[in-house]
C-alpha positions in Angstrom: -73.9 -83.1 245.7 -70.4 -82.0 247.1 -69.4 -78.1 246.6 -67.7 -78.5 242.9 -65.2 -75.7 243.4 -62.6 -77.6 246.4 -60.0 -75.5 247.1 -62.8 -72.4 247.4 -62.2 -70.2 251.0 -65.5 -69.5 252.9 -65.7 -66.2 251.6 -65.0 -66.9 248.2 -67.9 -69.6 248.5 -70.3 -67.0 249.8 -69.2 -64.7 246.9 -70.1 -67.9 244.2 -73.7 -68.2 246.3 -74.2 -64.5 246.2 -73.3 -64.3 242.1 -75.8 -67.5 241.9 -78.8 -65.6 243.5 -78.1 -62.3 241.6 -78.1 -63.7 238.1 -81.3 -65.4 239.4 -82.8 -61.8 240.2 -81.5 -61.0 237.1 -83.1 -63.3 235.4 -86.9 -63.3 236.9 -86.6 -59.2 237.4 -84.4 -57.6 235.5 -85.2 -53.5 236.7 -85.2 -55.3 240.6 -81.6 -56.3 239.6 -79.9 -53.0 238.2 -81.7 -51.7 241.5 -79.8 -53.6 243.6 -76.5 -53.3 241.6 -77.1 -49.7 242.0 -77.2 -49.8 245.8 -74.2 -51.7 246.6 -72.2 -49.8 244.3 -73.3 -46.8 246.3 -72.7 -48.8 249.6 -69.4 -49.5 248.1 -70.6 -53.4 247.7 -68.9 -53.1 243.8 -67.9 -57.0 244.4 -71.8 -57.9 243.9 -72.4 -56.4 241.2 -71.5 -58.7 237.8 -68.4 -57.1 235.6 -68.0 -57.8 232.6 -64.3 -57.5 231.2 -63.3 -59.2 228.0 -59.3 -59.5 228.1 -57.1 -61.4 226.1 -54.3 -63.5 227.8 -51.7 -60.8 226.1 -53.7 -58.2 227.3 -51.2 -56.0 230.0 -53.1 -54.5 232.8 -52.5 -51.8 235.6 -52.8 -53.4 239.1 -56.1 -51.4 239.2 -57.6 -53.4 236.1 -55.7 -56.5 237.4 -57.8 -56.0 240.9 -61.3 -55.3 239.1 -60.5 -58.4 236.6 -59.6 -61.0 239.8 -62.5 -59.4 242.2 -59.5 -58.4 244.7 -57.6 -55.6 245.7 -55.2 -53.8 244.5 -52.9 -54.3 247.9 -53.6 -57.8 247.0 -52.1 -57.7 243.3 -49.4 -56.6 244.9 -48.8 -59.0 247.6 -49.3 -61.5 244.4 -46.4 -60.3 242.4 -44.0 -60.6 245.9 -45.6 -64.5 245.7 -44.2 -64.9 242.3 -46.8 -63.1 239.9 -45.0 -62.2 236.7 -44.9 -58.6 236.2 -44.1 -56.8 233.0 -42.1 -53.2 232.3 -43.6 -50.9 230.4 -42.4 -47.3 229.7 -45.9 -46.4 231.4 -45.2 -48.8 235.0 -45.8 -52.2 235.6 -48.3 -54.3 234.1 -49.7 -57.9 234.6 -50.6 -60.1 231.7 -54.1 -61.2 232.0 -53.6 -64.8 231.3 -50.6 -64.1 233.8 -53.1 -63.4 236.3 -55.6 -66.7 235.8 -52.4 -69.1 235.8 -51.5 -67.8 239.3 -55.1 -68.0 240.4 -55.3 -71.2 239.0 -52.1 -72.2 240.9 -53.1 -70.9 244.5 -56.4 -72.3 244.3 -54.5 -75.6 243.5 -52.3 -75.4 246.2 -54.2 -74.3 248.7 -56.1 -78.1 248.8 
């Protein structure tokens, strides 16, 4: 079986194995899971611990949401809209539409193969 997800970086790979294992936990121990959610977000791991967010594509986001939504920064948001992420003005700062952000996701990831 070939890794399904091509244009995937080596760290974003280890993130998808990571994800795999702690729905896994989840699943056979669910009080050994929120344990070890608990300690990463106290050792600042906050990536490994599942998030849920339920947006629509019209949804407008701050950078900060936009970050927590795409698992990346907010520096990183930002170097996305100087690559050509859409950005929308609002009277309270910029936003990015949330299907916004999957279609430029989607686009990297394609280019990058």
């Amino acid at each position: 079986m070939t890794w399904p997800w091509h244009a995937d970086t080596p760290l974003e790979r280890a993130r998808r194995v990571v994800q795999m294992y702690r729905h896994a936990l989840h699943d056979a121990a669910p009080a050994a899971a929120r344990e070890a959610d608990d300690r990463m977000e106290r050792l600042g791991q906050t990536w490994a611990v599942p998030v849920v967010m339920h947006y629509d594509d019209d949804d407008l986001l701050t950078a900060a949401l936009a970050a927590d939504l795409m698992h990346v920064t907010v520096r990183t948001v930002y170097t996305w809209r100087r690559h050509g992420l859409t950005v929308t003005a609002t009277p309270d700062g910029p936003r990015y539409r949330a299907g916004d952000l999957a279609a430029f996701d989607t686009a990297r990831r394609r280019n990058r193969r």
